[in-house]
C-alpha atoms as a printed R data frame, in Angstrom:
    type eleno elety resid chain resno      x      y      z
1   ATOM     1    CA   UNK     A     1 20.419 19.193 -0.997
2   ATOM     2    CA   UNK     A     2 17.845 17.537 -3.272
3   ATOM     3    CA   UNK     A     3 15.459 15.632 -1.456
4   ATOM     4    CA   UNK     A     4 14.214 12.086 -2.077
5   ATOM     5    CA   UNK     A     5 10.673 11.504 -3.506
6   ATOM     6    CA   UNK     A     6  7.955  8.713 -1.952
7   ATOM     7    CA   UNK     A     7  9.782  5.737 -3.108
8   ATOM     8    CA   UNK     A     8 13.018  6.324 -2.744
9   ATOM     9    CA   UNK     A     9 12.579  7.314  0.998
10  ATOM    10    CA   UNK     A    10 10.945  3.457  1.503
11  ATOM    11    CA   UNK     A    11 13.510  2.129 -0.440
12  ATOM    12    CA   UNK     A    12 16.203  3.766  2.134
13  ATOM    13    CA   UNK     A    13 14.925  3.099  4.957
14  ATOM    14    CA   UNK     A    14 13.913 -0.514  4.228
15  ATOM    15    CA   UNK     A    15 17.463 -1.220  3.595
16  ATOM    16    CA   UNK     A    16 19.124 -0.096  7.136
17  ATOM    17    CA   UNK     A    17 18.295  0.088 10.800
18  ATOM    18    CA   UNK     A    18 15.116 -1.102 12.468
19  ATOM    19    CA   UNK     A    19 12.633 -1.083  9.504
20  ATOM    20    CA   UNK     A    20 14.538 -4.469  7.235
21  ATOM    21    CA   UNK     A    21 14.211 -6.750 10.858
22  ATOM    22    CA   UNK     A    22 10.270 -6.361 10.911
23  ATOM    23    CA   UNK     A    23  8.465 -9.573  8.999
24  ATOM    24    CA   UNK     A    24  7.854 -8.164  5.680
25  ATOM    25    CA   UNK     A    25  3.546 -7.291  6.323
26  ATOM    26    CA   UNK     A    26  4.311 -5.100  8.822
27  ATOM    27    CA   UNK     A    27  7.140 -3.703  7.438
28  ATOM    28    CA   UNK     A    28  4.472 -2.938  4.331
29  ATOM    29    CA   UNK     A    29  1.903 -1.408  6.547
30  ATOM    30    CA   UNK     A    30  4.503  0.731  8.247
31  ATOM    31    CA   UNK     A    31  5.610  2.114  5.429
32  ATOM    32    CA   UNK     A    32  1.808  2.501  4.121
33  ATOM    33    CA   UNK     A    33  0.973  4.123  7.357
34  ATOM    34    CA   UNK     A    34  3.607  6.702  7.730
35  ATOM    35    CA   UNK     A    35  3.826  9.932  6.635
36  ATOM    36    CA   UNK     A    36  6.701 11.716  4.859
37  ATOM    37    CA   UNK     A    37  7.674 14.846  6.460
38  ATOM    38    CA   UNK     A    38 10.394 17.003  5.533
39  ATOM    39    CA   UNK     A    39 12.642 19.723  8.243
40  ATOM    40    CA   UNK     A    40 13.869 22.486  7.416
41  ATOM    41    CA   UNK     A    41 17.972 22.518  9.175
42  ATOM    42    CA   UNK     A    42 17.218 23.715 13.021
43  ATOM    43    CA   UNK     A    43 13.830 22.891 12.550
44  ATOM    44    CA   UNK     A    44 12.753 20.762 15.813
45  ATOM    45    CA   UNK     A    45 11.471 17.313 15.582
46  ATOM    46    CA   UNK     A    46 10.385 17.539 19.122
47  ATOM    47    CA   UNK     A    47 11.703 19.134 22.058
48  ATOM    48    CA   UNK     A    48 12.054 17.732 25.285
49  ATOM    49    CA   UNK     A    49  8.371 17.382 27.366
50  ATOM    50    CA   UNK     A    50  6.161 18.043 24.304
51  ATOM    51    CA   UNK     A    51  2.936 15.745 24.574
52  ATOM    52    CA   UNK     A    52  3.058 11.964 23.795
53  ATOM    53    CA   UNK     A    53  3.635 11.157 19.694
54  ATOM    54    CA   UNK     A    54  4.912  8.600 17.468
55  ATOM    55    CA   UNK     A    55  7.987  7.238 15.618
56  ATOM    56    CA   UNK     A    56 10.064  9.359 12.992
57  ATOM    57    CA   UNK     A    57 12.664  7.143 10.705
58  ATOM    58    CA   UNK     A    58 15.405  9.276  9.450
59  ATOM    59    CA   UNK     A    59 15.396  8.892  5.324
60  ATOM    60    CA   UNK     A    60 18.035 11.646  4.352
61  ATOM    61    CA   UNK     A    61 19.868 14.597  5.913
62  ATOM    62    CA   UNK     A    62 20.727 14.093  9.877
63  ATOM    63    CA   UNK     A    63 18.664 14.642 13.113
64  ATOM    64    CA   UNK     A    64 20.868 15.945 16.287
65  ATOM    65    CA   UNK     A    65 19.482 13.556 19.545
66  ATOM    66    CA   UNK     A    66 19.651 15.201 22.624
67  ATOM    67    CA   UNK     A    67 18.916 13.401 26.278
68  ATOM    68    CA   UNK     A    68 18.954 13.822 29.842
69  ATOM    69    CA   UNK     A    69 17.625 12.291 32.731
70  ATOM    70    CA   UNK     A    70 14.245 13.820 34.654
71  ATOM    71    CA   UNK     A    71 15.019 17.867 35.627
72  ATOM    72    CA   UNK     A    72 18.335 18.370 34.176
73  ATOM    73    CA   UNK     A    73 18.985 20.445 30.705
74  ATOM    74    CA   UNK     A    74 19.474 17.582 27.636
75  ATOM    75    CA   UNK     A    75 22.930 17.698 25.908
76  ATOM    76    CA   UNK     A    76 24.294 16.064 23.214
77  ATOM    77    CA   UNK     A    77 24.565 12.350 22.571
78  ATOM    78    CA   UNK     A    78 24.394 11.252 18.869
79  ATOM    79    CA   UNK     A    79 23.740 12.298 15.376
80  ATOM    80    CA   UNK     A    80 20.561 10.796 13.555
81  ATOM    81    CA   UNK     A    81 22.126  8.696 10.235
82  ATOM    82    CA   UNK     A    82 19.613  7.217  7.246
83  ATOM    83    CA   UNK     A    83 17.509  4.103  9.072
84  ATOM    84    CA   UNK     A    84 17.601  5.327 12.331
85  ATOM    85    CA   UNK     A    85 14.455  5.845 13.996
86  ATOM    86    CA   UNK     A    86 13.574  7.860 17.324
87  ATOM    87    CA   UNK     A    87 10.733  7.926 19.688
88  ATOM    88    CA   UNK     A    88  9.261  4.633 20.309
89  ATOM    89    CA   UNK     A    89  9.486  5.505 24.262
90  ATOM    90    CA   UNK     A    90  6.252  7.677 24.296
91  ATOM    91    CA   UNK     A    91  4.490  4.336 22.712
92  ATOM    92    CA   UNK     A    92  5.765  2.366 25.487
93  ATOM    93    CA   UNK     A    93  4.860  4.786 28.608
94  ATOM    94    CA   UNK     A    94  3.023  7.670 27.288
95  ATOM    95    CA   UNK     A    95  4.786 10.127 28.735
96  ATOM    96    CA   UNK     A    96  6.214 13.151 27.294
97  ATOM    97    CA   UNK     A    97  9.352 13.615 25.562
98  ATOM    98    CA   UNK     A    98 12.199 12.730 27.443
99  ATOM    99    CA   UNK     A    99 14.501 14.208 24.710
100 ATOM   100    CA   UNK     A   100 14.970 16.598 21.941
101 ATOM   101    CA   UNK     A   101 15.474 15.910 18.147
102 ATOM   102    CA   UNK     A   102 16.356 18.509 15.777
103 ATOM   103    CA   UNK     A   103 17.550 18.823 12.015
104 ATOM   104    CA   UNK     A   104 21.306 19.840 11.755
105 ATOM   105    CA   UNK     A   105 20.648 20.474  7.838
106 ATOM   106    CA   UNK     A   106 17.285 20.112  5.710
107 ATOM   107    CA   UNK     A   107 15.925 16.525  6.576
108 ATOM   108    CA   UNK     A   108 13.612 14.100  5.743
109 ATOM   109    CA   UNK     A   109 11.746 11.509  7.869
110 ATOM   110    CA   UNK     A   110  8.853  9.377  7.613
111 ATOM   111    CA   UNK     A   111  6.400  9.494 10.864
112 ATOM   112    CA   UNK     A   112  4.410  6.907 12.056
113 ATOM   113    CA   UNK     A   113  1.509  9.022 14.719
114 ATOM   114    CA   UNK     A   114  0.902  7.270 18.083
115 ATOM   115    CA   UNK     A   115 -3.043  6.847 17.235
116 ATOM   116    CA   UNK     A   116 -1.617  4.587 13.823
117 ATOM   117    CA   UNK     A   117  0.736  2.552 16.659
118 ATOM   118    CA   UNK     A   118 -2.067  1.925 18.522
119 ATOM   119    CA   UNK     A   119 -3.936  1.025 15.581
120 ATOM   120    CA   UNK     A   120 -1.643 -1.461 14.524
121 ATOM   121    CA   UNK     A   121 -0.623 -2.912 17.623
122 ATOM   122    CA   UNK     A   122 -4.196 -3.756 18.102
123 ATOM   123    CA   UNK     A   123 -4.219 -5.540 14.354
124 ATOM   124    CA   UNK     A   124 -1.275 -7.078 14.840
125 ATOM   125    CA   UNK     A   125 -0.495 -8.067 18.770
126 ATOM   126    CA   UNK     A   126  3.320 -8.847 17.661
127 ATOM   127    CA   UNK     A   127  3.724 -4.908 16.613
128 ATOM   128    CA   UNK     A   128  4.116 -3.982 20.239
129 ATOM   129    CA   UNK     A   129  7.146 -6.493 20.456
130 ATOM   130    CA   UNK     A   130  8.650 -4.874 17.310
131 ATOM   131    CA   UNK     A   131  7.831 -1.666 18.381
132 ATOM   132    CA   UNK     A   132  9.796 -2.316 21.320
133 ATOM   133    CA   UNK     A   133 12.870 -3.541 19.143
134 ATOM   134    CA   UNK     A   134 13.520  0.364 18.768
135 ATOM   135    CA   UNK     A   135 14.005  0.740 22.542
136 ATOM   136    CA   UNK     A   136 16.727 -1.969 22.733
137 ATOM   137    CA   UNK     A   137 18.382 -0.674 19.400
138 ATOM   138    CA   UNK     A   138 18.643  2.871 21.217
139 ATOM   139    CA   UNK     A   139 19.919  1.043 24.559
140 ATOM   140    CA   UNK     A   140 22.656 -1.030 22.484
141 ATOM   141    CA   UNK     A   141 23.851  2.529 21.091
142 ATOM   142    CA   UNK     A   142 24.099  3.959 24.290
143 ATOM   143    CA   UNK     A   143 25.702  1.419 25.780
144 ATOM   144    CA   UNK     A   144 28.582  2.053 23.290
145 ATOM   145    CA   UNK     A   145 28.217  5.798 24.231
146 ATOM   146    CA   UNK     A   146 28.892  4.708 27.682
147 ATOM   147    CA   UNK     A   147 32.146  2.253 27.063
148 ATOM   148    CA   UNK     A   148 33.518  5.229 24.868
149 ATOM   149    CA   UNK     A   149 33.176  7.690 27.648
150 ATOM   150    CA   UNK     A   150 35.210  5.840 29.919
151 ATOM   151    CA   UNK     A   151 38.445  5.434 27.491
152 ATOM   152    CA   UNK     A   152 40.544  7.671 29.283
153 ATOM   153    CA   UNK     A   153 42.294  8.846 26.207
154 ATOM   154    CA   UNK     A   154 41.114 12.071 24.622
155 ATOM   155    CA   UNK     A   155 42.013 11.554 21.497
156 ATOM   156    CA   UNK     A   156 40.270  7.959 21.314
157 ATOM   157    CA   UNK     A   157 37.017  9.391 23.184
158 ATOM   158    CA   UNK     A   158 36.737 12.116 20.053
159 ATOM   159    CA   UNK     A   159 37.649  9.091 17.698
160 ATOM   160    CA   UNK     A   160 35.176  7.006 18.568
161 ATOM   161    CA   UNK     A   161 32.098  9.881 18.245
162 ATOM   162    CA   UNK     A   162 33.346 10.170 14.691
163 ATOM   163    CA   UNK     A   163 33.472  6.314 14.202
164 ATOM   164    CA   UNK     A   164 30.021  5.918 15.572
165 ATOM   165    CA   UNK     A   165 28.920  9.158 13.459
166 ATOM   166    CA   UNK     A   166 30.500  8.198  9.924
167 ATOM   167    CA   UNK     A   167 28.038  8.112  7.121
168 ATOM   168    CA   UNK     A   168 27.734  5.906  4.052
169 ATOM   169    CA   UNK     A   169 30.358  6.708  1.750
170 ATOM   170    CA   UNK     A   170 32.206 10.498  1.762
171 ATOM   171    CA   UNK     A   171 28.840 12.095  3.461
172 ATOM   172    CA   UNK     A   172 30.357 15.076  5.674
173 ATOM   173    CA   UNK     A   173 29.333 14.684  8.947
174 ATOM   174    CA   UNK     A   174 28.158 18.128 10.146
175 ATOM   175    CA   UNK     A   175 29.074 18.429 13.300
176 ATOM   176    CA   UNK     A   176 30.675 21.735 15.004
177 ATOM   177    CA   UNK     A   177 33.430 21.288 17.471
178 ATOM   178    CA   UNK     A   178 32.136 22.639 19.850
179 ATOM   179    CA   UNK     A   179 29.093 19.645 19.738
180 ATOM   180    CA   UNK     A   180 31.863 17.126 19.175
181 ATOM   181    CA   UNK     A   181 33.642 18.439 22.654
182 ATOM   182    CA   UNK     A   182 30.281 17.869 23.908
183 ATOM   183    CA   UNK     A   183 29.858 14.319 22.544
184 ATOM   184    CA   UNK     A   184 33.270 13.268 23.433
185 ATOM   185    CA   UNK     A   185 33.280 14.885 26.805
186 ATOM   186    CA   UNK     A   186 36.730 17.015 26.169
187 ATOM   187    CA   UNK     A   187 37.852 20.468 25.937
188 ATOM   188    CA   UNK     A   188 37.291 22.527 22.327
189 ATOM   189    CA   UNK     A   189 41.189 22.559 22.458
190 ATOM   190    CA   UNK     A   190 41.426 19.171 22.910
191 ATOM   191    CA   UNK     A   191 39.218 18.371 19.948
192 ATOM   192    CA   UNK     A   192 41.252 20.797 17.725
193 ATOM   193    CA   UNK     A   193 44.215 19.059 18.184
194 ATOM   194    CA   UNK     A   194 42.860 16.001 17.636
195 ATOM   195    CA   UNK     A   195 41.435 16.779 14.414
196 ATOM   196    CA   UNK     A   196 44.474 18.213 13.017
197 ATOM   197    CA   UNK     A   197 46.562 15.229 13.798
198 ATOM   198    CA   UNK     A   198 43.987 12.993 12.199
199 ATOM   199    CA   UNK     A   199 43.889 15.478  8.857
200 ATOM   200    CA   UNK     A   200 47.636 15.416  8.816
201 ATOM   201    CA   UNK     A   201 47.516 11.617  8.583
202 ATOM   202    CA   UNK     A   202 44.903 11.633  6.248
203 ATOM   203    CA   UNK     A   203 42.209 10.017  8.207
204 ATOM   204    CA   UNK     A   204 39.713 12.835  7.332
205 ATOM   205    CA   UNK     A   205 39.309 16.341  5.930
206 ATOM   206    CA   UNK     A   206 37.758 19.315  8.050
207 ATOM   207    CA   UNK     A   207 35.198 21.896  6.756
208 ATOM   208    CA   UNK     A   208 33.310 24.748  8.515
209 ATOM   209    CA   UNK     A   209 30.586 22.447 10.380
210 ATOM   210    CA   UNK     A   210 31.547 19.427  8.444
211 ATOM   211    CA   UNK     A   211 34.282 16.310  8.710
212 ATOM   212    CA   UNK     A   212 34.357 14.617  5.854
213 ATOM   213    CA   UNK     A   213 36.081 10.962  7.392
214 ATOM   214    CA   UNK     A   214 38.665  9.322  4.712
215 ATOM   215    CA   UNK     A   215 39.842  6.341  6.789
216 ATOM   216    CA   UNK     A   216 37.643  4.886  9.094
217 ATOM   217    CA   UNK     A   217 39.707  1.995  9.980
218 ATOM   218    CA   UNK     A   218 42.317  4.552 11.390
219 ATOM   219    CA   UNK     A   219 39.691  6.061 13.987
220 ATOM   220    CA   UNK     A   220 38.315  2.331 14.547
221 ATOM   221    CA   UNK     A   221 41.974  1.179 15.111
222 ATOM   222    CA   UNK     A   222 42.386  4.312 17.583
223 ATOM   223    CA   UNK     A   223 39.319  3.942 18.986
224 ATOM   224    CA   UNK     A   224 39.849  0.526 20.134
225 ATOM   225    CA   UNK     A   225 43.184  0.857 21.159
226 ATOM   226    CA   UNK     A   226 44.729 -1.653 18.546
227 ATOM   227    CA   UNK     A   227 48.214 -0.252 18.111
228 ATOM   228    CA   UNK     A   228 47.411  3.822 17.765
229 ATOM   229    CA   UNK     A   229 49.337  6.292 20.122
C-alpha cells in the first residue's frame, strides 16, 4: 500500500475523529508537535504494561486494540480506522499500558510523546480537558461494544462488529475469522455461516483476511433488529 506523505496525513486526520473537535490553535500545535511514524503489519504499537507514553492518531492502514482488565490476558475489542486515536489513559494516570495496539497491515500514525502533552497542557491549561475528550470517545465506543454483546442473536452480534468496523468507501476490512469470533463473542462456525449468508445476499464479499462490506445498511438493519431474520 502506498503510504501518505506529511500533509496528507494532517489533512486525514483533521477531517475525522478527535483531532476536527479541538479549537483550531491547538489542533495546529498538535499537528506541529507530533511525529509521523510508520508500522510495519504486526509491528506493535505498544503492548500491554510497557512504560507510560503518549497519543498515536491512526492516518492510514488499521491498528488491532486489544484490552483487559488488571491480571487477565487482553483479547480483542476493535479495529483502529483513519482518525482514531489511542492512548490518552497513560496522560491521565501515568500508569503503564493497560492494552495492546498492533498493525494488522503496514500503518501509519502520527504520535504525540507524553513529555510534548505535558508541555502543552502546561501552555495551554484547556489541553488537559481535550486531552481527556479521547477517554470519553473510547468509553462511548465501548459502550456500543457492550450493548452489541448482549444481542442474543449470533448473527446480529457478528453484524454489528462489521458495522462498527466498516471503512470509508470499499476499504477491506482485514479481519480473520477467527478475530471476528473473538470480537463478536461466537463460535468460528458460527461466524462462517454468517458470512456466507450475508455474501449470498450481497451484503459483502469475503477474501483471505479481508471483508470487503457492500451494503452497510443491511448489517445496520440486522444489527438493530429492524425487520432482519
Amino acid at each position: 500500500m502506498t503510504l501518505p506523505l506529511r500533509a496528507e496525513a494532517e489533512r486525514i486526520v483533521s477531517e475525522r475523529g478527535w483531532l476536527p473537535l479541538l479549537p483550531p490553535a491547538l489542533r495546529a500545535e498538535v499537528l506541529q508537535r507530533s511525529v509521523l511514524r510508520r508500522f510495519a503489519a504486526g509491528e506493535p504499537v505498544y503492548h500491554l504494561g510497557d512504560p507510560a507514553g503518549g497519543i498515536y492518531g491512526l492516518v492510514s492502514g488499521t491498528v488491532s486494540v486489544s484490552i483487559a482488565p488488571a491480571g487477565t490476558t487482553p483479547r480483542l475489542v476493535l479495529l483502529g480506522v483513519p482518525g482514531h486515536w489511542t492512548g490518552e489513559a497513560c496522560f491521565l494516570t501515568r500508569q503503564p499500558r493497560r492494552g495492546e495496539v498492533r498493525a494488522v497491515i503496514d500503518t501509519t500514525m502520527l504520535h504525540l510523546p507524553l513529555e510534548v502533552m505535558d508541555q502543552i497542557a502546561a501552555d495551554r491549561p484547556e489541553a488537559s480537558q481535550h486531552f481527556a475528550m479521547i477517554l470519553m470517545m473510547s468509553v462511548e465506543f465501548l459502550l456500543r461494544v457492550i450493548h452489541d454483546l448482549q444481542k442474543p442473536e449470533a448473527d446480529r452480534r457478528i453484524a454489528s462488529v462489521l458495522q462498527r468496523s466498516t471503512w470509508i468507501g470499499d476499504v477491506p476490512i482485514p479481519l480473520a475469522q477467527s478475530e471476528l469470533a473473538v470480537m463478536a463473542n461466537v463460535s468460528r462456525k458460527q461466524v462462517n455461516g454468517a458470512l456466507k449468508r450475508f455474501a449470498a445476499a450481497g451484503w459483502l464479499q469475503r477474501s483471505y483476511r479481508a471483508i470487503t462490506i457492500r451494503d452497510v445498511e443491511a448489517l445496520r438493519r440486522l444489527a438493530d433488529g429492524d425487520g432482519a431474520d
